[in-house]
N, C-alpha and C positions, 0 to 999 in steps of 0.2 A: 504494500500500500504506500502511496506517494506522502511523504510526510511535511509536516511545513514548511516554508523556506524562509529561509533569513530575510529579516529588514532590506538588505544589499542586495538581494537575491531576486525581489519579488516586483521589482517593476518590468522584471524581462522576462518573468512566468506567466502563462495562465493563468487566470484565477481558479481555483477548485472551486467545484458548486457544495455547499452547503445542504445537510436539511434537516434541522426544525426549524431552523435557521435560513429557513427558503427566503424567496421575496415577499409569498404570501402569508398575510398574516396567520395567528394561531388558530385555529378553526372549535368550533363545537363540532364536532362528530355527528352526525345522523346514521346511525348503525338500523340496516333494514333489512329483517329475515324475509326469506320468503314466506308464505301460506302455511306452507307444510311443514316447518322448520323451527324448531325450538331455540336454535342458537346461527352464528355464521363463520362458516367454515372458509378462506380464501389463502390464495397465494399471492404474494406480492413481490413483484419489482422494485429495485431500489435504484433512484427513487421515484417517487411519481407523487401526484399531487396531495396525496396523506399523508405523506410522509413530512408532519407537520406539528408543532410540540402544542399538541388537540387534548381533549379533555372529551368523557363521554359518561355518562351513566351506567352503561352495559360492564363489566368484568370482561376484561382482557388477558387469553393466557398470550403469550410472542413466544414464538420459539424464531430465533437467527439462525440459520444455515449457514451463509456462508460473511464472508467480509467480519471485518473486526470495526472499531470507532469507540463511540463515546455514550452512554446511556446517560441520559434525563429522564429521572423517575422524581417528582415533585422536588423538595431542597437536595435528591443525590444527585450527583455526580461521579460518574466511575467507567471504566473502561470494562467493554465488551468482545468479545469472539468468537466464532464458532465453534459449538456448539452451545447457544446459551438462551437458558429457558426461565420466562418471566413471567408473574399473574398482577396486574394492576388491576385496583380495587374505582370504585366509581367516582369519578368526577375529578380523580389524580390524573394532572398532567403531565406526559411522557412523553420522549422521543428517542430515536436511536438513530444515531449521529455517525457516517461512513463520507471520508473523504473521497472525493472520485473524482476524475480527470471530465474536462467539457467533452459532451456526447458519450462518457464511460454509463451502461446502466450494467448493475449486477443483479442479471435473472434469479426471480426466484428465493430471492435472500432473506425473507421473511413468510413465515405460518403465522396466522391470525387466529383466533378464535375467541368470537366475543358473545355473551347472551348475559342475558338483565337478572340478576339476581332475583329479582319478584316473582320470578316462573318460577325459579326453586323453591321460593315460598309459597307459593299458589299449590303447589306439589307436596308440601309438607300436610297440608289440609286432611290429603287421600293417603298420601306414605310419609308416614311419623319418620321414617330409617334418612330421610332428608335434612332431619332438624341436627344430624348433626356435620351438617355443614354451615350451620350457622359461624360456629368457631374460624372456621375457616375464611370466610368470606369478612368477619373482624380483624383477622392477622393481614389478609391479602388486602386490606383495605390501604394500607399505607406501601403498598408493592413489594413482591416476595420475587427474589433469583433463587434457583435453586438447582443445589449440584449433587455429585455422588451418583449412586444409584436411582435415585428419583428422577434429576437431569436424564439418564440414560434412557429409561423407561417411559418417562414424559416425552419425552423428543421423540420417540418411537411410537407411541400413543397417538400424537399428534400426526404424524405424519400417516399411519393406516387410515386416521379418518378420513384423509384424503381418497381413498383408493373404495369407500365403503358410503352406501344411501342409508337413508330412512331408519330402519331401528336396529339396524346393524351398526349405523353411524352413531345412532345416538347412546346406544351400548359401550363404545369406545371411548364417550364424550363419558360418560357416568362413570366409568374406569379409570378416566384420568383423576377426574375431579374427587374421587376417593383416593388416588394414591397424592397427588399431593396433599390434600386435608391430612390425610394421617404420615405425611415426613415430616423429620426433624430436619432433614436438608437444605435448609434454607436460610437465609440472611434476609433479614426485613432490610428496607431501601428508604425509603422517607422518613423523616423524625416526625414525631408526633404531635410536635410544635408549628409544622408545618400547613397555615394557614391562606392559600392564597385568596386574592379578591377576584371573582371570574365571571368578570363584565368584560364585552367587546370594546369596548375604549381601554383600558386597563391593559387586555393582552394587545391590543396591536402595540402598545407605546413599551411593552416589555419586550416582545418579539423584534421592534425593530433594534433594541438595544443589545438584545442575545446573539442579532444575527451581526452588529457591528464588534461586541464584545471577542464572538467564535472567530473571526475573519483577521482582527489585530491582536490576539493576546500575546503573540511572539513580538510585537511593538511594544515601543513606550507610552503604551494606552494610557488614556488619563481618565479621573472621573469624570471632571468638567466637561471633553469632549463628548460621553455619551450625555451626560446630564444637556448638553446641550442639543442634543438630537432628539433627544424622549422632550426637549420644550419643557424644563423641570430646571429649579436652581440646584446648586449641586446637595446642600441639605434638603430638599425636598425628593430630589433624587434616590439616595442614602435610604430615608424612609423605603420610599417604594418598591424600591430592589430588596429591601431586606424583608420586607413583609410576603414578596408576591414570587422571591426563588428562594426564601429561608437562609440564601447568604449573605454577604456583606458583597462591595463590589470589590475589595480586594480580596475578599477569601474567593468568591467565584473566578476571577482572574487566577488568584495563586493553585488552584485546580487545575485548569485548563492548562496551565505549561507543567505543572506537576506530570499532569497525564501524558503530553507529550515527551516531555524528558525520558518519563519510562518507558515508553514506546522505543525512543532512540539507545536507551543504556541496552534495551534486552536485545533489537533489532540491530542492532550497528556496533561498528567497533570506534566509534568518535569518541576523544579526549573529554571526560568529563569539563573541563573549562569549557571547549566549545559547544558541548551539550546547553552550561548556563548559558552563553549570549546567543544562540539558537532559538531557544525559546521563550528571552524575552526579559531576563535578567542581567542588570546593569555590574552586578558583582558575585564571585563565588561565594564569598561568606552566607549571602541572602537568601544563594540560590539553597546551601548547604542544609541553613538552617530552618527554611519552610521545608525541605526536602522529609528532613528528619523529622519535623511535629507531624507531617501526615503521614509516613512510614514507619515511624519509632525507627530508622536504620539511616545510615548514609548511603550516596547514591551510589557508591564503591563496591558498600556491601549492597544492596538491591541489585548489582550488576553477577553479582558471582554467585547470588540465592535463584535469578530468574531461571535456569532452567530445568532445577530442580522444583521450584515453585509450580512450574508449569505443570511436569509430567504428576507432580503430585494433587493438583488440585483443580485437572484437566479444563487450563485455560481459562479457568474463573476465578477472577479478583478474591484472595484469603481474608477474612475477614479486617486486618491491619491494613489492606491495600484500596480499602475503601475510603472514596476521595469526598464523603459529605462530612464535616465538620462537625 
């Protein structure tokens, strides 16, 4: 995957396209099953025009195929890869973030499956054996990744319903959603603090600021600049950001090159110095010491752990390597 390019670098590159982070703003979702259909089952291209940091009512499980990037699951942040298996709870907005070249789309990159929690309760009415996915549907509510054996089996779950109609499919679908309700497999994703405001004014003046944010954080982005885009002074800005992505605008910045550092320390063999002014810090000390508060480790050692980290915990972020604050 093409990784960001330097300050110096980047007036004689293409731009990469972006996506939650598109040109369109953040959307509500309108999730629509068919007649005959209790939930919806699709394949997705990446990217296309959903691929958009949306918000819906319905329960979401994503399983990612292929390409790696960057998940936005409400205040997280954290890097993603294939094979990685996710459930977002209602009205949580998310995205999953793959750098790609102009005109690159990567077929197929994403399994969807979305349906409205109220039919599982409508169903508890007739089969009590429902009610206990209640629990469930309170843990997945703030977004559950989940690896191990469950990843394996979910991913696989997922993908036969593809191949299966009617109550063979929805057999499959009752299958999964009993094996994650009863794993321990999982990492919750959004804090609980995590409160945004989700009016259409609101998200377009946040979206355009994520997508100016994702596009310069290997620059010397300043507040004031976005502050000045979103039409906000830079304290009124500060509010808003921290209310409506649960970060601060420096700790969402200090993420954002965090994630790409690692990317270059595991992927590449570039001098950790050049790694800092790569992605966007003005000094090693700086880069060292935000390195260390979100990793408990230096980047030295995070260089010599990744690939045993990998084969151990099959290319999903360990719990230390999650980048929400």
């Amino acid at each position: 995957m093409a990784t960001l390019t330097s300050t110096r670098d980047r007036r004689s590159m293409p731009e990469p396209k972006f996506s939650p982070l598109s040109a369109s703003p953040p959307t509500f979702e309108h999730i629509i099953t068919g007649i005959d259909e209790s939930f919806l089952w699709r394949i997705d291209d990446y990217p296309w025009e959903r691929n958009v940091w949306n918000f819906h009512p319905e329960f979401e499980i994503h399983l990612i195929r292929k390409g790696t990037g960057v998940a936005f699951v409400g205040d997280y942040i954290g890097a993603f890869s294939a094979t990685y298996l996710t459930v977002i709870g209602s009205d949580l907005p998310h995205d999953w973030v793959t750098m790609t070249a102009p005109g690159e789309v990567i077929e197929g990159r994403d399994v969807v499956v979305q349906f409205h929690p109220d039919r599982i309760r409508e169903a508890m009415k007739l089969l009590p054996e429902f009610a206990q996915l209640e629990d469930f549907f309170a843990r997945a509510q703030r977004g559950l990744v989940f690896s191990g054996e469950t990843l394996a089996s979910g991913a696989d779950l997922v993908e036969r319903m593809g191949t299966q109609k009617g109550v063979a499919r929805l057999a499959l679908f009752l299958q999964l959603l009993d094996l994650l309700a009863g794993s321990t497999e999982y990492e919750v994703l959004s804090s609980p603090e995590y409160s945004p405001k989700l009016d259409a004014e609101t998200l377009d003046a946040l979206q355009r600021a994520l997508v100016f944010i994702y596009r310069n954080f290997a620059t010397d982005i300043r507040l004031s600049d976005v502050a000045d885009l979103a039409g906000m002074s830079e304290s009124t800005f500060s509010r808003f950001f921290k209310k409506n992505t649960g970060n601060t605008f420096t700790d969402h910045v200090n993420k954002l090159r965090i994630w790409q550092a690692c990317k270059l320390l595991a992927e590449t063999d570039m001098p950790i110095t050049d790694i800092c002014f790569e992605v966007g810090y003005m000094n090693i000390s700086n880069f060292n010491r935000t390195f260390l508060r979100q990793h408990r480790m230096t980047p030295s050692a995070y260089r010599r752990l990744t690939p045993q980290r990998r084969s151990l915990r099959g290319d999903v972020l360990a719990p230390d390597e999650t980048l929400r604050g």
